[in-house]
N, C-alpha and C positions, 0 to 999 in steps of 0.2 A: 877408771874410764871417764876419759872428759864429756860433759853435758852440754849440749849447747841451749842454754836458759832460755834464752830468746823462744824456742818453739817451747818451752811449757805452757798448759792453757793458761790465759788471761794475759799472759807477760805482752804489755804493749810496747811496740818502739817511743822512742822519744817525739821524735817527730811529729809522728802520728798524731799521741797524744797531746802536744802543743794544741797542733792542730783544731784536734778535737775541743781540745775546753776553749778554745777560742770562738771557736761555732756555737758553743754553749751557754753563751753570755751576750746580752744585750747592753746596750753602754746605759748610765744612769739619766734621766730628764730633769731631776730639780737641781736649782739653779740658784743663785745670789747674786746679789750686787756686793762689788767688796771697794774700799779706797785704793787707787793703784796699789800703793809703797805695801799692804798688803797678799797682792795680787801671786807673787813669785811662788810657783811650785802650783800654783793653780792651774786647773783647763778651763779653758777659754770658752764661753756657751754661746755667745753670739759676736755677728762680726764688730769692727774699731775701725769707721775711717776717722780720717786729719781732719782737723777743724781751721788748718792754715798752712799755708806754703813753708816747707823748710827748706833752705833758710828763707825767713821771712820775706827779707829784702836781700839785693844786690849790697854783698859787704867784702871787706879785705881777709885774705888769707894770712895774710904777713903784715909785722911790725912795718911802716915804712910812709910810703908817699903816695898818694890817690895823684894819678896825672890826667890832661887832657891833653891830645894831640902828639905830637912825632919831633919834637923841640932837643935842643942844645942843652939847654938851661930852662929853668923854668922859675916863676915868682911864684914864692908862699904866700898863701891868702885867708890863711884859717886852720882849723884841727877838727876832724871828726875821732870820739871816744865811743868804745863799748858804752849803751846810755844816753849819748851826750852827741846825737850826731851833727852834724855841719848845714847850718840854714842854709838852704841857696844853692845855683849850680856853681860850675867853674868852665872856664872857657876855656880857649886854645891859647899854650902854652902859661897856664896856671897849675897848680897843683895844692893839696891839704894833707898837711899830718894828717896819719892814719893807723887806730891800732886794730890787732887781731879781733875779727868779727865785729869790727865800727861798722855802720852802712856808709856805701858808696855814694857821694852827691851826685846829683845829675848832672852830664858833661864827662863824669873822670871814666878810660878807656880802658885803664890801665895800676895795677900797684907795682914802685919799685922798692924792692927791701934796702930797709934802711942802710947795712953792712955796705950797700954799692953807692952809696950819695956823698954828695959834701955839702955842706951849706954853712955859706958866707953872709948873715945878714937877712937877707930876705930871697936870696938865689938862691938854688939848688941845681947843681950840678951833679950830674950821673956818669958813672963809667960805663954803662951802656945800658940803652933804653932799653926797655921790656918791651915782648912783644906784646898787641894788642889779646887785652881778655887775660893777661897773666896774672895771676894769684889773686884773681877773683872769683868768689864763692858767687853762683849766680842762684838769684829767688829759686825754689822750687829746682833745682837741679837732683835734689832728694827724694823727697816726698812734696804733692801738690793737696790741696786742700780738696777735699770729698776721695783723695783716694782710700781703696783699702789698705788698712794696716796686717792688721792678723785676721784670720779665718777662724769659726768656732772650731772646736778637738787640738789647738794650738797648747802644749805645756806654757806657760810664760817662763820665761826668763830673764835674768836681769838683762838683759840686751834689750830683750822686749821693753820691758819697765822705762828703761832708759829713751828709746820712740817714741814709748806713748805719752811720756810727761812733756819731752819733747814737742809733741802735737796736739798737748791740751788736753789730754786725756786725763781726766781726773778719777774717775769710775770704771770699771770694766763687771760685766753680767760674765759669773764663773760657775761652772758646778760646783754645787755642794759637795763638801768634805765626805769621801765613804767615812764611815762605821766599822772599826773590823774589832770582834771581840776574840781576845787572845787564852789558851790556857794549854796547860801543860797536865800528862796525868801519869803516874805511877808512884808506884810503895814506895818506891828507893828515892823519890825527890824532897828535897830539903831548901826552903826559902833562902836567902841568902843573909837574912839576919840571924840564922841559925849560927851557933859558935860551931867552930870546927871540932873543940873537945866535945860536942855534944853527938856530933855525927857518928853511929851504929856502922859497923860492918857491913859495906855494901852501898850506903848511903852517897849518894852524891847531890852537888846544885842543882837547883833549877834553870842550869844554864839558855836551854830553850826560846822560854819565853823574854827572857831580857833581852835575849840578842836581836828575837823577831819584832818587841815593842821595840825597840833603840830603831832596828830597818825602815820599819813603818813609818814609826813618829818622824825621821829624813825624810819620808815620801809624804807627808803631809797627812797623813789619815789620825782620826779620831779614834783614843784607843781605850777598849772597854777591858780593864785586866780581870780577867776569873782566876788569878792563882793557879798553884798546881793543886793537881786534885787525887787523889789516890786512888788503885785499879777495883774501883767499887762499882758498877752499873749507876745506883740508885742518886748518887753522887753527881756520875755524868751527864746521868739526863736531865737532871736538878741545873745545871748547867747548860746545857744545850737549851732548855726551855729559856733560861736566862738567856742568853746569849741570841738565838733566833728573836727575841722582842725589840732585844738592846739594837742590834748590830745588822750590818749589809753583808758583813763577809763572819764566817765565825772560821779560825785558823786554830789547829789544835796540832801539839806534839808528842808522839806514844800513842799506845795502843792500839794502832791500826795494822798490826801483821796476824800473825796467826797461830799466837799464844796462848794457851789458858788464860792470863790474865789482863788480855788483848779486848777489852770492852768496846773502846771509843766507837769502831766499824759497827758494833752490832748495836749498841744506841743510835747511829745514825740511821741505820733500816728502820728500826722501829718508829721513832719520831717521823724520818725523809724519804728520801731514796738515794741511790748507792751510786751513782753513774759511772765511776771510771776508780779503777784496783789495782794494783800492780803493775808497778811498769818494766821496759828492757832499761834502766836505769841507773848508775852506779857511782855512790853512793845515791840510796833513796829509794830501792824496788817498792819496799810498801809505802806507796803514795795513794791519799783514795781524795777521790771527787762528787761530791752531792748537792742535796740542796735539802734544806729545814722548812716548811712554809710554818709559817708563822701563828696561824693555827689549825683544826683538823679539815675544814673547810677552802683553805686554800686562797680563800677570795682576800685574807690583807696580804697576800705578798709572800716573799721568799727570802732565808739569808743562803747565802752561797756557803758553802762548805770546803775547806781542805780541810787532809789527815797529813802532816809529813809525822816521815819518822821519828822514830824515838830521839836513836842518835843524832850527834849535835852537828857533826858536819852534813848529815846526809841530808837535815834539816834545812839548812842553810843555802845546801844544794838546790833543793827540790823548790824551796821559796824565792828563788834568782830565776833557776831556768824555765821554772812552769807557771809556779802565781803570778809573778812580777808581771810579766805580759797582759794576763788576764785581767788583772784587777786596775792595768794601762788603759784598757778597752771597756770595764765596767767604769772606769772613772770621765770616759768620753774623748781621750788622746786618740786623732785621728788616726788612720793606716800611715800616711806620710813622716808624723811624727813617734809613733808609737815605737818604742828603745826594741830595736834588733842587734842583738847580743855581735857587736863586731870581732869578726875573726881575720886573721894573720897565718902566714906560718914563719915559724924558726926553726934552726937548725939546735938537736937535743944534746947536752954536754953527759948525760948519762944514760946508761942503761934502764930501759923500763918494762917491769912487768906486767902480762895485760891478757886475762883468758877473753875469749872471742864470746860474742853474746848478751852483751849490754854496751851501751854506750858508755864510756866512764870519764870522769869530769876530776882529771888528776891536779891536784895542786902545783903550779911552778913558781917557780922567778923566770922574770923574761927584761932581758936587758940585750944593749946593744953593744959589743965587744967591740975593742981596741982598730979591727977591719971596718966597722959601720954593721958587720951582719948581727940580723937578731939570732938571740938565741935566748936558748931554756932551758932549766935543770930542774928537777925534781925537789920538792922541799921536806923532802926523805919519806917517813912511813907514812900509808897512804890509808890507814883502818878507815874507817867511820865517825872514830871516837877521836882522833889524831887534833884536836886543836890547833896546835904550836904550830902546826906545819901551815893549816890555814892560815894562820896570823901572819906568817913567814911572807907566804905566797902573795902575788900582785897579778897573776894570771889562771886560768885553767887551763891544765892541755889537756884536748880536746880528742878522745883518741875511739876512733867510728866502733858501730858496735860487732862487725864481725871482722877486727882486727884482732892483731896479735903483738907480741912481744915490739917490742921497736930499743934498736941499738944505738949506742952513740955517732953521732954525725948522721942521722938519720932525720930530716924534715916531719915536722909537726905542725898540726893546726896547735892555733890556743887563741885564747880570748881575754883581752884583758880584762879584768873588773873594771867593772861599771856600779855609779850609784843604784844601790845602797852599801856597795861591799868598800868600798873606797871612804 
């Protein structure tokens, strides 16, 4: 008899739950000054105007001849350089060498490139004049001096970077790097310096937490490693303690279904509180959401809590579609800028299976065929545990939760990865 998951108690939709932990998070207040070069991958805390018109001055777009007036010919009278500009005006039918981004002397109307000139001597002749204002970059046609640059909750990036040196911006006021302290738990985990002849039956990596420190450390955050730790209670909370002093966010993987040797969830009640269990999710249902205050009293603060799962794709899952936003909005990334997972559809070059009842976030390839149309195919077994396939993959398809089976040539949402999965 088929179940439909989704109405068992607690099973949240995805959505919802987005939703939800987004509401449950405030963005962080402290702040830095940092050096631009710096700056990239940071959010922005207060605003950045110009300290000066770009471009500065009225200067040449093109290699060529700064002119004055509507002339045949005209007389060379001088050269303005990048650096090095030209004393003085020029009058009517006069002109001055001119390179890329020289300033314009006062009087020239006009730059013609050089490929249309000839010059005998001191004449210069044109095979035809330029109109007035052509291939001049004019003062402030960019940015003017006192405008706003970027608005605080702004991610930087090097575009940004590149404006703001541009405008004299040497400093920029960013929030402080979150804290996120990382650990992994169960019997069966084995460090990575472990030899493989040494690995027991049953035994595998701690692939988890590398993958999730590698994600992170790309997002900029500050990372506190607690190791993997084994399904001992007295262990975890020895940990949790740590990690609530150290850390803004504490991110753990394991433990949290509802196993005999399933601790992580019941250390977190004891220590926090439990806020959000199970999702309509797939890979990922045992996802939990809390919070740790820091100590019994409450009054220094809080670290925010995830549980993803054990398994390592579901892990992966659940820390793209659900943290990542959150910890976008605890880090001060406005609504404007804050990463909304873009979706597409293609058309599916395979068969795919799909019971109705969670949303599920299938591995693809998505490419554009030999016609221009997109398309996508499955990166074969879809378990939980399925690495390869993820590695494979450059997409999710994205397939709603009270769907079904879907055929070949049958249109698909999906999503391509986005940093940190890229």
């Amino acid at each position: 008899m088929n179940i439909d998951v989704c109405h068992q108690p607690g099973l949240l939709p995805v959505e919802r739950a987005r939703s939800q932990l987004l509401e449950a998070v405030t963005p962080l207040r402290e702040t830095e000054i940092l050096p631009l070069e710096n700056a990239c991958g940071r959010v922005l805390a207060e605003p950045v105007r110009a300290q000066l018109d770009l471009p500065p001055c009225d200067n040449s777009a093109m290699d060529g001849y700064a002119l004055c007036g509507e002339c045949e010919t005209f007389t060379l009278v001088g050269k303005s350089l990048a650096g090095h500009p030209y004393a003085g005006a020029i009058g009517p039918g006069e002109c001055i060498r001119i390179t890329t981004g020289a300033p314009l002397p006062e009087g020239a109307d006009r730059v013609v490139m050089q490929e249309n000139t000839a010059l005998q001597g001191e004449t210069l002749t044109l095979q035809q004049l330029p109109a007035a204002g052509e291939h001049i970059r004019r003062r402030g046609e960019d940015v003017r001096a006192g405008q706003s640059l970027l608005e605080p909750g702004r991610l930087i990036r090097i575009t940004d970077i590149a404006l703001l040196a541009a405008a004299g911006i040497e400093r920029v006021t960013t929030v402080r790097k979150l804290r996120a302290a990382l650990l992994s738990v169960g019997d069966e985990l084995r460090p990575l310096n472990t030899p493989a002849t040494e690995l027991k039956t049953g035994d595998i990596y701690d692939s988890n937490r590398i993958a999730l420190k590698a994600a992170l450390t790309q997002l900029d955050f500050d990372i506190v490693d607690l190791g993997c730790l084994p399904d001992d209670p007295e262990a975890i909370r020895a940990a949790f303690i740590r990690a609530r002093e150290s850390a803004d966010i504490v991110i753990t993987s394991g433990g949290v279904s509802v196993g005999e040797a399933d601790f992580t969830r019941r250390v977190l009640e004891e220590l926090g509180q439990l806020e959000m269990w199970r999702l309509a999710i797939k890979p990922g249902k045992p996802f939990a959401f809390g919070r740790l205050p820091r100590d019994e009293s409450g009054n220094a603060g809080e670290a925010l809590f995830f549980g993803l799962p054990g398994n390592p794709v579901s892990a992966l899952v659940t820390l793209y579609q659900l943290v990542l936003p959150v910890l976008e909005k605890v880090r001060g990334v406005d609504d404007t800028q804050r990463a909304a997972n873009f979706q597409s559809r293609a058309r599916l070059l395979n068969p795919i299976r799909k019971v109705p009842g969670r949303t599920d976030y299938q591995r693809g390839f998505t490419y554009r065929d030999g016609d221009g149309l997109q398309v996508v195919e499955s990166t074969g077994l879809q378990g939980s545990h399925i690495l390869s396939g993820f590695s494979q993959a450059n997409c999710f398809i994205v397939l709603p939760r009270d769907g079904g089976n879907c055929d070949t040539g049958d249109w698909v949402t999906i999503e391509p990865f986005q940093k940190p999965l890229v």
